[in-house]
C-alpha positions in Angstrom: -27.4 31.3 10.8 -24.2 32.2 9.0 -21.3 30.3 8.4 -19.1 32.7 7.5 -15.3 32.2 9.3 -14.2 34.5 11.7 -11.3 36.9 10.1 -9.1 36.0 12.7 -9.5 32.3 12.4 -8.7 32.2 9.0 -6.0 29.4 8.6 -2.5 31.7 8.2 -0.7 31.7 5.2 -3.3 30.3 2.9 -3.0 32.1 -0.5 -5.2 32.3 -3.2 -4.9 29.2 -5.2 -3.4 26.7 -2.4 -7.0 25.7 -1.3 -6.9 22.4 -2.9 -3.8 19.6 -2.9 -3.7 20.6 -6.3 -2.2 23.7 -5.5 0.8 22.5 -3.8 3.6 25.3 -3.8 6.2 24.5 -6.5 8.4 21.5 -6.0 5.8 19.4 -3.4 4.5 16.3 -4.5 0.3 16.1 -5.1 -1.0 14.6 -1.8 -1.9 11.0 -1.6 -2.5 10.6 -5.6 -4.3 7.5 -5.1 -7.3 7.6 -2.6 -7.8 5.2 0.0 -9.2 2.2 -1.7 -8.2 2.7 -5.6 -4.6 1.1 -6.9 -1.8 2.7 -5.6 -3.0 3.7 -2.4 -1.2 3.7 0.3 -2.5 1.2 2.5 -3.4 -2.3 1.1 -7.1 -2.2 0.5 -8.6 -3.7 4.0 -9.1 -7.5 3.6 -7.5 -7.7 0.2 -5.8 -11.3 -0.3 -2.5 -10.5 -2.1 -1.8 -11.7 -5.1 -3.2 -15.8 -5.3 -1.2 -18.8 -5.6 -2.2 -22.3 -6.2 -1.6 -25.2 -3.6 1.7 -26.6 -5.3 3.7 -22.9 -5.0 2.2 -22.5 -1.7 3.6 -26.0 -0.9 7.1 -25.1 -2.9 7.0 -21.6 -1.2 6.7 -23.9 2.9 9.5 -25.9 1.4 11.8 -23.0 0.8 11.4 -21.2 3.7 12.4 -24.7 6.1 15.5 -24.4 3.6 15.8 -20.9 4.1 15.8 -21.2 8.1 18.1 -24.3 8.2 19.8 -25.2 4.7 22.2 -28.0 5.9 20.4 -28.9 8.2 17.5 -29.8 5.2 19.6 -31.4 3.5 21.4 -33.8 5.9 17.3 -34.5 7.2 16.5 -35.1 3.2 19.5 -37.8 3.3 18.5 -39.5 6.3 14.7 -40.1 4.8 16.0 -41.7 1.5 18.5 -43.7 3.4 15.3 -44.7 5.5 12.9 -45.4 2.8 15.6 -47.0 0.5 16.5 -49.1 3.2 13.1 -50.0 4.7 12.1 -51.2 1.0 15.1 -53.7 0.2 14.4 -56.0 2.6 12.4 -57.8 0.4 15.3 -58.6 -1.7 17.3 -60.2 0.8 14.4 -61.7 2.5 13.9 -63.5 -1.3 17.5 -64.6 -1.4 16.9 -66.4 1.9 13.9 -68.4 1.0 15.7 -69.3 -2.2 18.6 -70.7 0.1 16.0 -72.1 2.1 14.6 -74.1 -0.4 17.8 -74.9 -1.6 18.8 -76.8 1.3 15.3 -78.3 1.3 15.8 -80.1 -2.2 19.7 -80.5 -1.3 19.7 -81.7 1.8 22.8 -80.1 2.3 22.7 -77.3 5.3 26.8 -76.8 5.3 26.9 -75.7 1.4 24.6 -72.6 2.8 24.7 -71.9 5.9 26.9 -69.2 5.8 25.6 -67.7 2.9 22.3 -68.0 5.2 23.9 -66.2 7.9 25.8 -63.5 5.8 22.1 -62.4 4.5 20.6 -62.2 7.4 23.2 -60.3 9.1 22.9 -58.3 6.2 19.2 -57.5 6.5 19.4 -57.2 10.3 22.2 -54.4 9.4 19.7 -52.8 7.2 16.9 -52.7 9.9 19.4 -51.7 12.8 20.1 -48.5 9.4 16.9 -47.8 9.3 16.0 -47.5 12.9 19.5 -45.0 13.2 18.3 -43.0 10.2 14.4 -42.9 11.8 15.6 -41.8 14.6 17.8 -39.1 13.5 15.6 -37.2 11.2 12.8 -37.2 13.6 15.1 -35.6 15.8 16.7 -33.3 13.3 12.6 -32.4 11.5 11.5 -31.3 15.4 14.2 -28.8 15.6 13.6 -27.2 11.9 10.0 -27.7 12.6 10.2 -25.4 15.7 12.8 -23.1 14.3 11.1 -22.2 11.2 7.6 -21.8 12.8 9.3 -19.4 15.5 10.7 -17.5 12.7 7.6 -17.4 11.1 5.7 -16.5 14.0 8.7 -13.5 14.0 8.1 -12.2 10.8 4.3 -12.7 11.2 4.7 -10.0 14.2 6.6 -8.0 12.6 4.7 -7.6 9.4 1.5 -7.2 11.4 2.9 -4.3 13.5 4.1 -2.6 9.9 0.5 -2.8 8.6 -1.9 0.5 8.2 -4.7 1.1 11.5 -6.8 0.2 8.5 -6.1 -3.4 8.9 -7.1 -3.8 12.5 -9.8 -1.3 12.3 -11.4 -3.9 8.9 -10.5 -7.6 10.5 -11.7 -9.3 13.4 -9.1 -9.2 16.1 -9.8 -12.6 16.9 -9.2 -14.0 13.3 -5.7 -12.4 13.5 -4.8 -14.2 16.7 -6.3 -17.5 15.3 -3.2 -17.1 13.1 -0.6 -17.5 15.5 -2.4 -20.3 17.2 -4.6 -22.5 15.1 -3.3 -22.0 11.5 0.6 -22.0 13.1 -0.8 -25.8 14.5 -1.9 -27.1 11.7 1.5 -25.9 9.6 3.3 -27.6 12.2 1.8 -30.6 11.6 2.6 -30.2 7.8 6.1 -29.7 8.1 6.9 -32.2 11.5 4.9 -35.1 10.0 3.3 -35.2 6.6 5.7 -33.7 4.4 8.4 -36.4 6.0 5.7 -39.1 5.6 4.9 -38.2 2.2 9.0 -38.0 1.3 9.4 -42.0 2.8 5.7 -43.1 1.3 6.8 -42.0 -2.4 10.5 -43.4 -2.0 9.3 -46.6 -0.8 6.3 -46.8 -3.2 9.2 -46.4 -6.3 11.7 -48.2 -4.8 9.1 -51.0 -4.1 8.0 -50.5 -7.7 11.0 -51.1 -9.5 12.0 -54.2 -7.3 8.9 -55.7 -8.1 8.9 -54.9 -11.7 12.4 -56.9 -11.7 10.7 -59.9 -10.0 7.4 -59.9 -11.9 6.7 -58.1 -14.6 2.5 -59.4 -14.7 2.2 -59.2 -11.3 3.2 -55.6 -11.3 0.5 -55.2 -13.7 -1.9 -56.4 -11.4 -0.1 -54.1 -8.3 -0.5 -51.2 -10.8 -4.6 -51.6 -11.5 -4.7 -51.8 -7.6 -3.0 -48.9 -7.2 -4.9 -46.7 -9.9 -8.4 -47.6 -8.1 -6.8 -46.8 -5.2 -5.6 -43.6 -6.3 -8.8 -42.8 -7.9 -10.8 -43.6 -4.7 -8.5 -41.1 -3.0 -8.9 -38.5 -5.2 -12.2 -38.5 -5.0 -13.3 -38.1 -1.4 -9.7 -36.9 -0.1 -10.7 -33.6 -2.5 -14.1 -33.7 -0.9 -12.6 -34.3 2.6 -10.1 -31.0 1.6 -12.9 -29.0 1.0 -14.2 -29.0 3.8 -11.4 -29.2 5.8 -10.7 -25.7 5.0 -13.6 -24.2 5.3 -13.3 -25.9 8.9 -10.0 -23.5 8.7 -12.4 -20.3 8.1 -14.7 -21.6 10.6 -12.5 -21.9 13.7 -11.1 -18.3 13.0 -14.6 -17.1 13.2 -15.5 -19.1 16.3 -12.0 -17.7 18.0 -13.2 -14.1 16.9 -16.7 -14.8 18.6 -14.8 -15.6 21.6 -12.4 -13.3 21.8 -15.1 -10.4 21.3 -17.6 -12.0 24.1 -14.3 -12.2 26.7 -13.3 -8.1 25.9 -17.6 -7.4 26.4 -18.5 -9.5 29.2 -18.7 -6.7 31.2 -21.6 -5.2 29.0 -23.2 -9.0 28.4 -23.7 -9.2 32.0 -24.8 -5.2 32.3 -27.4 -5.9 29.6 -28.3 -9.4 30.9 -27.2 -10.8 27.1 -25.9 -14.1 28.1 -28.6 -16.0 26.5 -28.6 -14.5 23.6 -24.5 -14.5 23.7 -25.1 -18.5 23.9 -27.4 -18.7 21.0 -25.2 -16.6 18.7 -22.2 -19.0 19.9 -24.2 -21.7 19.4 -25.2 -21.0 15.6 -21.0 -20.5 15.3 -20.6 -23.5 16.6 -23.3 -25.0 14.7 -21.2 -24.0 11.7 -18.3 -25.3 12.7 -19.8 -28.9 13.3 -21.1 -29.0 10.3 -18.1 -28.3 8.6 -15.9 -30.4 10.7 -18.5 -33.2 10.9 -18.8 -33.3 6.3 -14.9 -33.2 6.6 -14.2 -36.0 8.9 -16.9 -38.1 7.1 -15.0 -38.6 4.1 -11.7 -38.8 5.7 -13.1 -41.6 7.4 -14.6 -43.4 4.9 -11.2 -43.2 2.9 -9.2 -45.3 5.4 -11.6 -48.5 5.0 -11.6 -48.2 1.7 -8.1 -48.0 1.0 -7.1 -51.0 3.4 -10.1 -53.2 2.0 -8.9 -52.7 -1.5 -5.4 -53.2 -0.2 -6.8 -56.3 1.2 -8.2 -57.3 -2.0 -5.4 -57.0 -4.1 -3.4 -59.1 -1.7 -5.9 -62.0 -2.3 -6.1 -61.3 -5.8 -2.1 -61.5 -6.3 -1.5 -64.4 -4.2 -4.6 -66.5 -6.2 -2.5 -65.2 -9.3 0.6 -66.1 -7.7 -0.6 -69.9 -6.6 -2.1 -69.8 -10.8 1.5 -69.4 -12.2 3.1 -71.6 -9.7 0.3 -74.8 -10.4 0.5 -74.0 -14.4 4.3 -73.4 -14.2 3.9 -70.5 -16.3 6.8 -68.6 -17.8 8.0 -65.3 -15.3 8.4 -62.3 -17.2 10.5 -60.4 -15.3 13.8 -58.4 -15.8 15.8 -60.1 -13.5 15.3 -64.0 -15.5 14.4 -66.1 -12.1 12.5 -69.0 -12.2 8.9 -68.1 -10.7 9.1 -69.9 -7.5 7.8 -69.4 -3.8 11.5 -67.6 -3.2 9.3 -65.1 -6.0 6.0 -65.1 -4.3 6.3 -64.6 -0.4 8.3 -61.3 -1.1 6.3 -60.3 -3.8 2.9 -60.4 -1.7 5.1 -58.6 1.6 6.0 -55.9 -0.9 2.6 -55.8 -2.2 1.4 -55.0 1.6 4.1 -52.8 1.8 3.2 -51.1 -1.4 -0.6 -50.6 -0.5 0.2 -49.4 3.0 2.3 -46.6 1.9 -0.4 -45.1 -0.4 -2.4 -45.8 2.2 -0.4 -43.8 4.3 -0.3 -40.9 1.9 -4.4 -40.6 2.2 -4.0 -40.7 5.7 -1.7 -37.1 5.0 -4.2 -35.2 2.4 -6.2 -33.9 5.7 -2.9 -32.5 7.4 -1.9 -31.5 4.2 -4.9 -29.8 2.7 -5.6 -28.2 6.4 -1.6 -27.0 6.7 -1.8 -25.4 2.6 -5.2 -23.5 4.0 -3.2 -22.1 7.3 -0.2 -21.8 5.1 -1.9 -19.3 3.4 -4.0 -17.4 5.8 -0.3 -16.8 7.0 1.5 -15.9 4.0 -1.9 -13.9 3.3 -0.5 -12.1 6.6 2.7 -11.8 5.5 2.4 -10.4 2.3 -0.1 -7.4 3.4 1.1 -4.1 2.0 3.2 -2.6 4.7 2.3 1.3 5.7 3.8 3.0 3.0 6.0 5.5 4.4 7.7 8.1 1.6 8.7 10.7 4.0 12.6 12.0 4.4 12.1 15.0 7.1 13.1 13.8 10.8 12.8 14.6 14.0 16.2 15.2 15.3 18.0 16.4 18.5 19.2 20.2 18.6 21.0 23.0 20.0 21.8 26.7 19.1 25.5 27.4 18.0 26.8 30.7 18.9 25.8 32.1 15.9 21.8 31.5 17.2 21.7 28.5 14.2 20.2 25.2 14.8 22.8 22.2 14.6 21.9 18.7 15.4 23.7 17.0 18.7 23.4 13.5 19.6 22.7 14.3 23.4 19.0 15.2 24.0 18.5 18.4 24.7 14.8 19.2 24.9 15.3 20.8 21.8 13.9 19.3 18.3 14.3 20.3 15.1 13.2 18.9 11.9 16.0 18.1 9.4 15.1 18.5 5.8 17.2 17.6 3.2 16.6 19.0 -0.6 17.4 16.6 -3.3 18.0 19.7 -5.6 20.9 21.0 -4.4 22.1 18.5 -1.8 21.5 20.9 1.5 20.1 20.1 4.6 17.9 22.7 6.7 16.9 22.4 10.2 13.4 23.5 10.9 12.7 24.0 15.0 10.1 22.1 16.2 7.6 24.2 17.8 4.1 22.9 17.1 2.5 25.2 14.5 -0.6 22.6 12.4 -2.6 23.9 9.5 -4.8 22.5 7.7 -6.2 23.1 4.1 -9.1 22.0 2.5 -9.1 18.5 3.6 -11.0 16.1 1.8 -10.9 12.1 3.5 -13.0 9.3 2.3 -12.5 6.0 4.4 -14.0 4.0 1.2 -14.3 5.7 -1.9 -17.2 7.7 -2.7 -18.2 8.2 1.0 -17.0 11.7 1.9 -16.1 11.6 5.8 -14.7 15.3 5.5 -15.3 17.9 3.2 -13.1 21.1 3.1 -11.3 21.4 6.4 -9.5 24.2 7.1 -7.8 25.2 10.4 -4.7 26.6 11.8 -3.4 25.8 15.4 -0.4 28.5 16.3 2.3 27.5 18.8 0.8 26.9 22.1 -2.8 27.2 20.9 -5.9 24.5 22.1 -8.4 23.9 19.1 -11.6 22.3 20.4 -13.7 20.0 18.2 -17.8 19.4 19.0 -20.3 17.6 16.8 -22.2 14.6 17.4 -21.3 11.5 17.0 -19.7 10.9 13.3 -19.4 14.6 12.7 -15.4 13.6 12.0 -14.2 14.8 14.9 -11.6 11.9 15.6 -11.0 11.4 12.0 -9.2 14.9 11.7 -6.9 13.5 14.5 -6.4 10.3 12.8 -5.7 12.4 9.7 -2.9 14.7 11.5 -0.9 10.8 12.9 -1.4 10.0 9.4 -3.2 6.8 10.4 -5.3 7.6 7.6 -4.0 9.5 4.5 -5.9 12.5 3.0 -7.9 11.9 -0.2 -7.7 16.0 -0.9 -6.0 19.2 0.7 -3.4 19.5 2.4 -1.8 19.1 5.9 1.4 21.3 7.1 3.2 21.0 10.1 5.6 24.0 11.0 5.5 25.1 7.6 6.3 21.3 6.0 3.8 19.0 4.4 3.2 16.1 6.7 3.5 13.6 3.4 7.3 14.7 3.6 8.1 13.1 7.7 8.7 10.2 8.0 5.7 8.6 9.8 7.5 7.4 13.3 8.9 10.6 13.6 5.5 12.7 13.2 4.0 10.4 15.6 6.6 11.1 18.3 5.7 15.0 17.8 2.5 14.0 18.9 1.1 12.8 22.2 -2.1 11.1 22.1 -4.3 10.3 24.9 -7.5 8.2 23.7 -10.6 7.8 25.8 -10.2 3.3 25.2 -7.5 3.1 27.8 -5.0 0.3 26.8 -2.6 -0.6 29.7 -0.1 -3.7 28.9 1.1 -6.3 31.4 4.1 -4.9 33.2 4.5 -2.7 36.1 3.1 0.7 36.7 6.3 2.5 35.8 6.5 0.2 32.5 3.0 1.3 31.3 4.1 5.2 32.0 7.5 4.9 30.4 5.9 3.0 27.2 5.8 6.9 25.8 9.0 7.3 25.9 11.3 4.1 26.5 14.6 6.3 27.4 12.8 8.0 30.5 14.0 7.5 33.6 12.4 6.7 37.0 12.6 10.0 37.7 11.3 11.5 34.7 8.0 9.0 34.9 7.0 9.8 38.8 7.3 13.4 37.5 5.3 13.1 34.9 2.9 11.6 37.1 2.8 14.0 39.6 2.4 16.4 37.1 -0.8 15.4 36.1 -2.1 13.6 39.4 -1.4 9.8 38.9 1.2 10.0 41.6 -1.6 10.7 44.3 -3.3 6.5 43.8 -0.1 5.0 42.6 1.4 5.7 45.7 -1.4 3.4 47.5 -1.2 0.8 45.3 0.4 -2.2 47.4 4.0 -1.8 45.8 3.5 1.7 44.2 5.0 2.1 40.9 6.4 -1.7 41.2 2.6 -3.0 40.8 2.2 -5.3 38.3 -0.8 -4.4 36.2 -2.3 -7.2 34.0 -5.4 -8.2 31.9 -5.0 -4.7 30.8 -5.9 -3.1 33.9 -9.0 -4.3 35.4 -8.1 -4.1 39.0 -7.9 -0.2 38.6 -10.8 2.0 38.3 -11.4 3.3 34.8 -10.4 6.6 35.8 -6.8 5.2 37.4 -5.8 3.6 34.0 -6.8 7.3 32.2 -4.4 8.9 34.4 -1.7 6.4 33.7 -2.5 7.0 30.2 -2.7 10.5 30.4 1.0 10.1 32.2 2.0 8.1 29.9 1.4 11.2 27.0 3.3 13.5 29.3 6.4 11.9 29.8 7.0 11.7 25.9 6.8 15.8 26.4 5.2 16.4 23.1 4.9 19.7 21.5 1.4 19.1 20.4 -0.9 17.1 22.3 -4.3 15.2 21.1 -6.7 14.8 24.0 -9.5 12.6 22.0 -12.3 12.5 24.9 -9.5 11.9 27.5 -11.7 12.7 30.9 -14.9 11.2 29.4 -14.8 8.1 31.4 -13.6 10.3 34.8 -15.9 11.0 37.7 -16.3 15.2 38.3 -13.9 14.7 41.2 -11.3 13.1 39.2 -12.0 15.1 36.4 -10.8 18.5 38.8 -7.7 16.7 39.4 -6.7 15.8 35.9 -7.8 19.3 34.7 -5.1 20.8 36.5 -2.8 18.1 35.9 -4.0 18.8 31.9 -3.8 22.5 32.1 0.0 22.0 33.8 0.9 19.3 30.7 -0.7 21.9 27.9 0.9 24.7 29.0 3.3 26.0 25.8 2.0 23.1 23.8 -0.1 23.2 21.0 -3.3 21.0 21.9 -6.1 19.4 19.6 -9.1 18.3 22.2 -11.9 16.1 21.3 -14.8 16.5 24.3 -18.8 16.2 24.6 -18.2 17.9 28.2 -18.1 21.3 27.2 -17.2 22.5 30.1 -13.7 21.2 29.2 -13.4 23.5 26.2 -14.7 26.7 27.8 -10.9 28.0 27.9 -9.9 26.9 24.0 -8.9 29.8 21.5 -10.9 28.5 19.2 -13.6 25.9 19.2 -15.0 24.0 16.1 -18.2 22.8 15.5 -18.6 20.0 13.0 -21.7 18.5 11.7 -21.1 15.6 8.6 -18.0 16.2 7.9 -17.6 20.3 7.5 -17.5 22.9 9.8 -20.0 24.7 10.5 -18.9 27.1 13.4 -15.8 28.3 14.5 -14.8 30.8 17.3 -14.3 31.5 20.7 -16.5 30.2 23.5 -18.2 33.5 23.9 -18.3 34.1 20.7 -19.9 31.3 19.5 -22.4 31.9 22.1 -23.1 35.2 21.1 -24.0 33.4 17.7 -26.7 31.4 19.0 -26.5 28.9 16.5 -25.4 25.0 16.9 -23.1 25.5 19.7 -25.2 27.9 21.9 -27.7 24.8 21.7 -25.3 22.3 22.4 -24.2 24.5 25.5 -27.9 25.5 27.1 -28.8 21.4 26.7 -31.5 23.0 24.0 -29.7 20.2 21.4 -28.1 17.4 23.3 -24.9 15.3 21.6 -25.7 11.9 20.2 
């Protein structure tokens, strides 16, 4: 048949030479220069990891933003854990100074020439325990508030970031990797920050502290300390970077199993429909399967490690006192910076600090898995964090308005139920005021959700004031992406989109989206009361204005036998209401934001014929004087459109009245007999 438009549906105001972007009248930025997908775009390509950084700046980047969320705070904490480790590794001195009085009296036999040199060290250590115990305490206290504070303000900007980020994002990750996020990869930073960076601050203190003192009691036994610690070291190198490896791929694992899950809870209405619980088992099962494998390689290692670590701190203990007993039988020369005679004053510290020493890098192994797992959650957050917001280059907005006496447009604070758009021009500093009143064109439309895959192909259209346009097509004929396209979820690879005379690219996006009221046929109610859910289109609407927006469209006829009416707390997102219940909330919802242009994407689909009547009227009352784009495979429901559109891959391929695309007996006079059936 032919495709040629109908004269009167051809999209007003086009003019020779304006059918492509390219054509943009004088002055207009080219839409969207950079197509979904290439560099420049405007949304972040979906899944893209921002720009990479390596463990250590991750690490640095943590570290900055605890100083960032509490800087004295940090630093008073940062004192109390040197004072700690400093003090918890000088005992040893002390504790030497009393053996060497000790023995001193032994030889002398003379307990009054020392006894209160005796008693003045050991008061002196016990202050120095009693020190460390005050300091302990204090910085645990002081890291679990920063701890908290920061992750809360993480969690903050986490949320905020996520709800600046394109449709694209959600509609290209798994919903349930997002939330694993919040949860799991949150966790595992908590324990970074609370525990192992503290541990890791006291453990390298001591270990230098501990180093130096020993160095200044024995310079070969250090040497012998050292080799210990360098196979040590080694050893943890070794499997802790195995152990790491797998710890975060345990990381990627858990998001996927909490995805799984999260997708079986939402569908367990259709599992149990289609009797898919065994097969919903064995899919969660090979998930799982995953998981334990990952976990099980990971916690092998980090298990091994431990044994390892203590047996060769163990064996360096035995080694250093058989060395030590060597140099006291041969009375060999000490070499040491401090000049004392190698005694047993020498050796019984020595070998504590030694146990000391190994147990400290001992207790840094013990952190690589908290460390390595908080890095890997660190960055799936910061990943998060540093999406590309929606890019948003638009200056027109949606103001409030009244007429002067002179019949001119001026903007009031006071609503009014008049809008205007308010455009300012760079060029000579003005400002115009453009009523709002609904009129959408579109131009030659080209939209590719990755590039190379045309999803539209030269859409044009007009909608006047007050006009319904109808789309039918089968399924993935691009009927919801034009919608998307006119929200500017999605931006336009070619064309151009004007909306009372102004190119959408020019409004701002939050203030094109409140022109628009969009009822969708997935129904998504939010915990709250009744009234909350209707008044969530427009937050400033009173009581008064939600019942009458209900009533308007016939959601006041069950809400009033609901057990507490309006006051009825919906949760789980509805599921004690019927499916067609939470569409006429929804649809309430759209008509107390009072929209000039409505989008009705399959909106009764999921209503039964009875409920359907009702709503019709209620939708007939709500479109009245408003421009509405409808999206329905009843087609009954679009009998009364001006114009209906028939799309098939992307282009249209009818256009016209109901009877007159009858009278054409092509696509949609099948569609309408049953003698081709939507998909």
């Amino acid at each position: 048949m032919s495709k040629t438009r109908p004269a009167e549906t051809r999209p007003a105001g086009a003019r020779p030479g304006e059918a492509r972007a390219n054509g943009a009248r004088p002055g207009e930025a080219r839409v969207n220069e950079a197509r979904p997908g290439e560099a420049g775009a405007n949304e972040a390509t979906p899944g893209g990891k921002p720009s990479g950084t390596g463990k250590a700046r991750t690490v640095l980047r943590i570290l900055k933003t605890v100083y960032r969320s509490y800087p004295g705070m940090t630093i008073f904490t940062a004192i109390c854990i040197i004072i700690n480790a400093v003090v918890m590794a000088t005992p040893s001195l002390y504790l030497q100074r009393v053996i060497a009085l000790v023995e001193e009296v032994y030889r002398d036999r003379n307990w009054d020439a020392v006894s209160g040199r005796i008693i003045t060290t050991v008061l002196i250590l016990a202050g120095f325990y009693v020190a460390s115990i005050v300091s302990s305490l204090v910085y645990h206290q002081l890291v679990a508030i920063i701890t908290q504070g920061t992750l809360k303000k993480m969690r903050c900007e986490m949320f905020a970031r996520m709800e600046s980020l394109p449709l694209s994002f959600f509609d290209t990750n798994n919903h349930g990797d997002i939330m694993s996020r919040y949860t799991n990869d949150i966790d595992t930073l908590r324990q970074l920050i609370s525990e192992s960076i503290p541990q890791i601050m006291i453990s390298t203190l001591i270990v230098s502290t501990l180093l130096g003192i020993m160095l200044w009691f024995s310079f070969w036994l250090t040497l012998v300390v050292a080799a210990g610690a360098t196979a040590m070291v080694i050893v943890t190198r070794k499997l802790g970077g195995l152990s790491a490896r797998h710890f975060v791929g345990q990381q990627k694992k858990i998001g996927k199993e909490e995805g799984f899950i999260e997708e079986m809870m939402h569908g367990q209405k259709v599992i149990k429909v289609f009797c898919h619980e065994e097969e919903a088992k064995k899919d969660f099962d090979r998930i799982n399967e995953e998981l334990y494998r990952e976990t099980e390689k990971a916690n092998s290692y980090g298990n091994v490690l431990a044994p390892i670590l203590n047996n060769i701190g163990n064996v360096l203990y035995v080694i250093l006192a058989f060395v030590s007993g060597v140099f006291l039988v041969t009375g060999a020369v000490n070499v040491s910076f401090s000049g004392m005679a190698f005694s047993i004053s020498v050796v019984v510290p020595f070998l504590n600090m030694a146990k000391q020493f190994a147990g400290n890098i001992n207790q840094v192994s013990h952190q690589i898995t908290s460390v390595v797992m908080g890095i890997a959650g660190a960055d799936r957050i910061f990943d998060l964090m540093d999406r590309e917001p929606e890019q948003d280059n638009g200056y027109v907005t949606l103001v409030n308005a009244k007429y002067d006496e002179n019949g001119s447009l001026t903007e009031t604070e006071e609503h009014t139920g008049v809008w205007a758009w308010k455009h300012p021009h760079s060029a000579d500093g003005s400002i115009t005021y453009t009523p709002l009143q609904g009129d959408v064109r579109l131009f030659d439309v080209d939209f590719e959700y990755v590039p190379g895959k045309r999803v539209l192909s030269g859409i044009s259209l007009y909608a006047k004031p007050g006009q319904k346009v109808a789309f039918v097509g089968s399924t993935g004929a691009g009927k919801t992406t034009v919608t998307n396209l006119l929200n500017r979820f999605y931006d336009i690879a070619d064309g151009k989109i004007r909306y009372d005379g102004i190119n959408i690219n020019k409004i701002k996006k939050s203030d094109l989206r409140r022109s628009l009221g969009m009822v969708l046929q997935d129904t998504n109610l939010f915990t709250g009361t009744v009234m909350d859910n209707i008044r969530y289109g427009r937050l400033d609407a009173t009581d008064e204005d939600c019942i009458r927006a209900a009533k308007l469209t016939g959601a006041d006829d069950f809400i009033a036998r609901l057990p507490e009416g309006y006051m009825t707390e919906i949760k789980g997102g509805g599921a004690s209401l019927s499916q067609g219940q939470r569409q006429l909330i929804s649809i309430a919802r759209a008509a107390v934001a009072d929209p000039p242009v409505m989008v009705l994407d399959e909106a009764t689909s999921s209503i039964d014929t009875r409920t359907e009547a009702i709503v019709q009227r209620g939708m007939d009352a709500l479109m009245k004087g408003r421009t509405v784009f409808v999206i329905a495979h009843r087609l009954s429901t679009v009998k009364n459109s001006n114009v209906i559109i028939v799309l098939e891959n992307g282009t249209i391929i009818e256009r016209g009245s109901h009877d007159e695309l009858l009278a054409l007996k092509g696509r949609y006079y099948s569609l309408y007999t049953g003698a081709f059936e939507l998909e």
